[in-house]
C-alpha positions as CSV (number, residue, x, y, z in Angstrom):
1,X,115.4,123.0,70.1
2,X,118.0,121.8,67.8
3,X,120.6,119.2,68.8
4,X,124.6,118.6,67.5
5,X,123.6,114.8,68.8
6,X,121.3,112.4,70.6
7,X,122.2,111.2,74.0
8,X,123.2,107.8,73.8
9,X,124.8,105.2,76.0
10,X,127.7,103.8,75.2
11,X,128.7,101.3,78.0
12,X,129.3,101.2,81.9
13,X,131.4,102.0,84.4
14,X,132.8,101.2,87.8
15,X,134.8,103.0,90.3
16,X,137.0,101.1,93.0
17,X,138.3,103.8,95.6
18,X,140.8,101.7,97.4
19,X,142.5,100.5,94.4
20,X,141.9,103.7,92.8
21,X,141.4,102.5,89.6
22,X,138.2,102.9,86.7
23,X,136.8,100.1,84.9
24,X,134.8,100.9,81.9
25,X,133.2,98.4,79.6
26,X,132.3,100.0,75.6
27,X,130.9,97.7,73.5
28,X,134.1,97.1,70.4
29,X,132.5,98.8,67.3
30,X,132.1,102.0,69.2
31,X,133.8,105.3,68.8
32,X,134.7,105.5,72.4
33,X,135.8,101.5,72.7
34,X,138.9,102.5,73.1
35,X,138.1,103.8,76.7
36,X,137.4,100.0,77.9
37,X,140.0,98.7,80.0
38,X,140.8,99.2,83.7
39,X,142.5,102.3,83.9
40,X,144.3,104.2,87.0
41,X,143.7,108.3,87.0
42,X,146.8,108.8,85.7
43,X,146.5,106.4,82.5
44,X,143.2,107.3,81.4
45,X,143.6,111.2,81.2
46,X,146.7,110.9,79.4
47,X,143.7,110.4,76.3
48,X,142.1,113.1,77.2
49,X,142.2,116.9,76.1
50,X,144.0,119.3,78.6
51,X,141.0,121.0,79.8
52,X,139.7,117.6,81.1
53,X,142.3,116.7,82.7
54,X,142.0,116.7,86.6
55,X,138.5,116.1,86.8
56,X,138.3,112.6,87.3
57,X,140.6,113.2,90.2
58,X,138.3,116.0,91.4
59,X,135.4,113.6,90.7
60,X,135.9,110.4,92.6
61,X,137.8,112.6,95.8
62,X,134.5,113.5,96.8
63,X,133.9,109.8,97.9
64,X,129.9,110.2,98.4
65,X,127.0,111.1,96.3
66,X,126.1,111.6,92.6
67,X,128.7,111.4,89.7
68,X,128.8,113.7,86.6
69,X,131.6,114.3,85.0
70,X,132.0,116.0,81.4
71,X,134.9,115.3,79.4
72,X,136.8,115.1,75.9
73,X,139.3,112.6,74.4
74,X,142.7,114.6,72.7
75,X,140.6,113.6,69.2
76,X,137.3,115.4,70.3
77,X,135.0,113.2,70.7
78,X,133.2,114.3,74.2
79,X,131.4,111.9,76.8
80,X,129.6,111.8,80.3
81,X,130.4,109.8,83.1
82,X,127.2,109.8,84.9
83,X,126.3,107.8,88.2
84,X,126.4,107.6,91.7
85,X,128.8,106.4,94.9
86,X,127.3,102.8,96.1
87,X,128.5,103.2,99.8
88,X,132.3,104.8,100.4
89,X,134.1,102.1,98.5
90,X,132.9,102.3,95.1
91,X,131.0,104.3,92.5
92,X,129.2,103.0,89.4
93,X,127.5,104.5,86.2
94,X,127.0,104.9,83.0
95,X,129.2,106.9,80.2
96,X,126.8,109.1,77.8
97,X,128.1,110.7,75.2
98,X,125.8,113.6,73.0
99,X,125.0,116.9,73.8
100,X,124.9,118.1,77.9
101,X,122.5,117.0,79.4
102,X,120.7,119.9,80.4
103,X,120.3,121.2,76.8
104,X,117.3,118.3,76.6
105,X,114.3,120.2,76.6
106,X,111.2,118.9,77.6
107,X,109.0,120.2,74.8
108,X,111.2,118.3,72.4
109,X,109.0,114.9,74.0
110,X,105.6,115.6,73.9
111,X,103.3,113.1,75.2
112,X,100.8,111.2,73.2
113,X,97.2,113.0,73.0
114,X,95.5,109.5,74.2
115,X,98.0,109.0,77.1
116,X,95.7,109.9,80.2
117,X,97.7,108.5,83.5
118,X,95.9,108.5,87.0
119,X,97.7,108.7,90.6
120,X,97.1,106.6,93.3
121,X,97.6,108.2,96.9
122,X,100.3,107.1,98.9
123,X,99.2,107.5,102.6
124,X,101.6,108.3,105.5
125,X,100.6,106.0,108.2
126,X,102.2,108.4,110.9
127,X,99.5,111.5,110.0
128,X,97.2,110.0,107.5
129,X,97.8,112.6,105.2
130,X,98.6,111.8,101.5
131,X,102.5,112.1,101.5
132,X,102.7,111.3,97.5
133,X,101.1,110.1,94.2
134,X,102.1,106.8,92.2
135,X,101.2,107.6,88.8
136,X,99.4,104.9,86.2
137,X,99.4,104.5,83.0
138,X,95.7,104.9,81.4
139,X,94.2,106.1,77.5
140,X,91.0,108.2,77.1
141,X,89.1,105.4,76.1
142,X,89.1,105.0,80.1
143,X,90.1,100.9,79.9
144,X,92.3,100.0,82.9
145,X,93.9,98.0,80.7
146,X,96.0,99.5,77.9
147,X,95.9,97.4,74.4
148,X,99.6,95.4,74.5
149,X,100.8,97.9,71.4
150,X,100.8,100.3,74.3
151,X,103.5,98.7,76.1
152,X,105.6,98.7,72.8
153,X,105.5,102.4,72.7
154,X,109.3,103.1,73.1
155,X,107.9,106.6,74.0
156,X,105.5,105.7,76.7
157,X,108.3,106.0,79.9
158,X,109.3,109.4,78.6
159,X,105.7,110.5,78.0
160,X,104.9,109.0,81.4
161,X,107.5,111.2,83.1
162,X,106.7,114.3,81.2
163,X,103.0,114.0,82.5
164,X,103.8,113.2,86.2
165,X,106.2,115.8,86.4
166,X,103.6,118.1,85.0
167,X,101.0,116.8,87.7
168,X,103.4,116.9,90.7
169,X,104.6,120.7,89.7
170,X,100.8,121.5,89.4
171,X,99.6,119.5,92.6
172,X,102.7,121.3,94.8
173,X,101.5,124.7,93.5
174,X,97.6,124.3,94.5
175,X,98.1,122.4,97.5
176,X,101.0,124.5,99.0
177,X,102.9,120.9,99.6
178,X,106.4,121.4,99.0
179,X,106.6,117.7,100.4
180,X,104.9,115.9,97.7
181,X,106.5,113.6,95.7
182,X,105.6,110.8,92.7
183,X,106.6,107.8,91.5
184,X,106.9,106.0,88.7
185,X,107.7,103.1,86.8
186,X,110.0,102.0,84.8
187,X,110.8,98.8,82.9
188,X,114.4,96.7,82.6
189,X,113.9,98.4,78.9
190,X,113.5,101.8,79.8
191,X,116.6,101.7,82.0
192,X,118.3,101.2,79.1
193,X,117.4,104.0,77.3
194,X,120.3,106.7,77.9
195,X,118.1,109.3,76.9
196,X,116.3,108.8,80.4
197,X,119.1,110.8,82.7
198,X,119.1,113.8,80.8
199,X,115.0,114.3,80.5
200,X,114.7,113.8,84.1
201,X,117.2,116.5,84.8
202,X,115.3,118.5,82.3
203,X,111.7,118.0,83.6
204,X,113.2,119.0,87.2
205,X,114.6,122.0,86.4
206,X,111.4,123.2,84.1
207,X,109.6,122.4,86.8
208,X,111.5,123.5,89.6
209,X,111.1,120.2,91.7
210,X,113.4,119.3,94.3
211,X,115.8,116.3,94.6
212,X,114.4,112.6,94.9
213,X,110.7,114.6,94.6
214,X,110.4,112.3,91.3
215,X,111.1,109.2,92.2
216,X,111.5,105.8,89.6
217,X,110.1,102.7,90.6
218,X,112.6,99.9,89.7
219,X,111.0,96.1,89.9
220,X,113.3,94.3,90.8
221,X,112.8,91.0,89.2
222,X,113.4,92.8,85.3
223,X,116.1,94.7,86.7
224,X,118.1,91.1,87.9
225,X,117.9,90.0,84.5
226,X,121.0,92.3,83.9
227,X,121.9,93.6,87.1
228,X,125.3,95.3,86.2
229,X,123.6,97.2,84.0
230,X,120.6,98.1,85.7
231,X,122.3,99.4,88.5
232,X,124.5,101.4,86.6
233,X,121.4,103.3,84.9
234,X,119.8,103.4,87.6
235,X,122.7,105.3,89.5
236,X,122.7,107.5,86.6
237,X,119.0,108.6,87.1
238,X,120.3,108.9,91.1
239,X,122.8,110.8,89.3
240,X,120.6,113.9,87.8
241,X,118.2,114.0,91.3
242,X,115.5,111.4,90.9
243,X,114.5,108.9,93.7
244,X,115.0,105.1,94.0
245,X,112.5,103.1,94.5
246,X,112.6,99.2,95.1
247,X,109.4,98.3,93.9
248,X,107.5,94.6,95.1
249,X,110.0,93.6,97.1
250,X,109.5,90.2,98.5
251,X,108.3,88.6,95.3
252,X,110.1,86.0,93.3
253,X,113.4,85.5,94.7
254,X,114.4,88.8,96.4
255,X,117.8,89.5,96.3
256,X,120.0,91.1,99.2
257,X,123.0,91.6,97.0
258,X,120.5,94.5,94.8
259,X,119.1,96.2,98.1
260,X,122.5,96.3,99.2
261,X,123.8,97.7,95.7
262,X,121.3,100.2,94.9
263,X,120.9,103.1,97.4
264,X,117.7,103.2,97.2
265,X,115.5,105.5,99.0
266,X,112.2,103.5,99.8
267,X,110.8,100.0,99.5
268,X,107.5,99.0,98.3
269,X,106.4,95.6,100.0
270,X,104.3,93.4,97.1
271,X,100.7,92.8,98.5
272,X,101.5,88.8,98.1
273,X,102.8,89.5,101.6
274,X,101.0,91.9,102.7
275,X,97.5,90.3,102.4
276,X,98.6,87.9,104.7
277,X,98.9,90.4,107.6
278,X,98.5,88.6,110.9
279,X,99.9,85.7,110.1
280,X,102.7,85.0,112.7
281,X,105.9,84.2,110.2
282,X,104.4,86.7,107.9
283,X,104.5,89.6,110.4
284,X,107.8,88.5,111.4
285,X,109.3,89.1,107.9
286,X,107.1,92.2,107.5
287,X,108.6,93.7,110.8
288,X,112.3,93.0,109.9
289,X,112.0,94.0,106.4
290,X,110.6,97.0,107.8
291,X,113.7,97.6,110.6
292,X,116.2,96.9,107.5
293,X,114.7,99.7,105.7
294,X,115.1,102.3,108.7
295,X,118.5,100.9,109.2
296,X,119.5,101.8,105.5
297,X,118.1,105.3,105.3
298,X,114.9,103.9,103.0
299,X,110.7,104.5,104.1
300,X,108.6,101.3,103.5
301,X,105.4,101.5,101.9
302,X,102.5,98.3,102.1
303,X,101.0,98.4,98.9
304,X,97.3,96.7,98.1
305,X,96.1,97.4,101.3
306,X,92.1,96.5,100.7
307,X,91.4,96.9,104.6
308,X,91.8,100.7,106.6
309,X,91.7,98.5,110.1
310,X,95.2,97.0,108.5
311,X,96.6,100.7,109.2
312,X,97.5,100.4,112.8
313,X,99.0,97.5,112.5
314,X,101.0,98.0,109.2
315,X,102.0,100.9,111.7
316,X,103.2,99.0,114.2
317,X,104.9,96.9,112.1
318,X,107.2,99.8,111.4
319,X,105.9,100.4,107.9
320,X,106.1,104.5,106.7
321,X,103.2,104.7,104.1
322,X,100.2,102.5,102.8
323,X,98.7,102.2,99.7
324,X,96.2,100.4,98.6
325,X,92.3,100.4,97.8
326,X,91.2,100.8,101.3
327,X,92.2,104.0,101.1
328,X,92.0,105.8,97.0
329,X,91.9,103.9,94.1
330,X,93.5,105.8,90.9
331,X,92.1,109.0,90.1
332,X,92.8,111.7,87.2
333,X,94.6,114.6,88.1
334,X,91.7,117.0,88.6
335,X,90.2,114.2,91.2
336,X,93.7,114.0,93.0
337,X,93.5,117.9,93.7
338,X,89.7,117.8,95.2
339,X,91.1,114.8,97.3
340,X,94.4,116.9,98.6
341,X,91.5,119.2,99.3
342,X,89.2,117.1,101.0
């Protein structure tokens, strides 16, 4: 498929719903830096072309949920506001400009001939059935570890979510599971990669997967090395239907502020802590981490579980799902059907 341009980020934005006002930060150099500033509704579509004006207003009345707005300046020059509302107050994002975003096709990416990922089972710990897959980055030479060029590969996130996306259609299909979801991970780097939002969006509708049924692992500890901006791409991602995922949480220097930020829809709990199950204090953080979670709307998952006797009590500890070696280690995705199967 041909494209008029490549989606590419331009800068943030931020949404204040009592003030009613639009901040939006464009690098100077830019095309579009003339759209930095904090603007009221009014102000800011006085630049804009007739047809587009209104929308904003339209936009941020809804007050809840994702963000996408397409619009054009009076001189031409189109751009996305993409993101998503962080509680009632506020909204946040990040402005794309380049072709819509649905007109990424998913063919246009293909993923590297070596690139073999495998998917660990994520276990629900209220049925014991496998509730969803975390996919792995592997190469057919079968090494678990990839040679550091690898991680270098500015295509690997996009060829990562091209082949998960693949499994999970092909998984739901066989298995007759139109619960199934899978994650996967992506790096402080990758979030900044505009491109990201628009082959998510893609990949769902090729595949016909339903909302937050591809969900993005975001560790936090890269992300808090920019947090503005890691939020706002991450919102963007919210944006187009994928899931949030706050991955090894309570390493490092766990920060409230984020989980309170993002809206996140699960929590992965690091295996530092949960290796130390039993342990008084640490089944006291455990349990409330777990009860913050449910009181937020997010599932917790215990990941590097090594023991299947830690089930009941990662259960009773208010934990959702397990993962860990106790109960699959990674497989390929011919293994991962015959274990759906099993």
């Amino acid at each position: 498929m041909a494209h008029t341009s490549e989606i590419t980020p331009q800068g943030n934005w931020y949404w204040n719903a009592p003030a009613r006002r639009l901040v939006i930060d464009v690098p100077r150099g830019s095309d579009y830096s003339e759209l930095s500033g904090d603007w009221s509704i009014d102000a800011l579509e006085q630049m804009l072309e007739g047809l587009s004006r209104g929308r904003l207003e339209r936009t941020f009345d809804t007050g809840d949920g994702p963000v996408r707005c397409n619009l054009r300046l009076s001189s031409g020059l189109g751009f996305h506001l993409v993101g998503a509302f962080v509680g009632d107050a506020e909204a946040r994002g990040m402005l794309l400009t380049g072709d819509d975003l649905q007109e990424i096709d998913p063919s246009d990416l293909k993923p590297g001939p070596d690139l073999a990922p495998v998917f660990q089972p994520i276990v629900s710990l209220r049925n014991g059935q496998v509730a969803g897959f975390e996919a792995l980055a592997r190469w057919d030479d079968g090494d678990r570890m990839s040679p550091p060029s690898r991680y270098e590969d500015e295509a690997l996130a996009s060829n990562m979510l091209i082949r998960s996306a693949e499994a999970l259609a092909r998984l739901r299909d066989i298995t007759g599971r139109d619960d199934l979801f899978m994650q996967v991970n992506l790096t402080a780097r990758d979030l900044a990669r505009g491109t990201l939002p628009a082959l998510i969006e893609a990949l769902m509708n090729g595949y016909q997967l339903p909302e937050r049924s591809l969900k993005i692992e975001l560790t936090e500890q890269a992300a808090l090395r920019d947090a503005d901006y890691a939020l706002s791409a991450a919102l963007a991602l919210k944006a187009v239907g994928a899931g949030l995922v706050l991955d090894d949480f309570g390493t490092g220097h766990s920060s409230f502020a984020w989980l309170a930020d993002l809206p996140a829809d699960s929590l992965k709990i690091d295996h530092g802590l949960t290796r130390r199950l039993g342990q008084h204090r640490t089944d006291t953080i455990l349990s409330t981490i777990t009860l913050l979670a449910n009181r937020l709307g997010m599932t917790s998952t215990a990941e590097g579980v090594e023991q299947k006797e830690d089930a009941a009590r990662l259960r009773a500890l208010g934990f959702d799902h397990v993962q860990g070696f106790a109960f699959a280690r990674p497989m390929d995705i011919d293994s991962a059907i015959r274990f759906m199967r099993y």
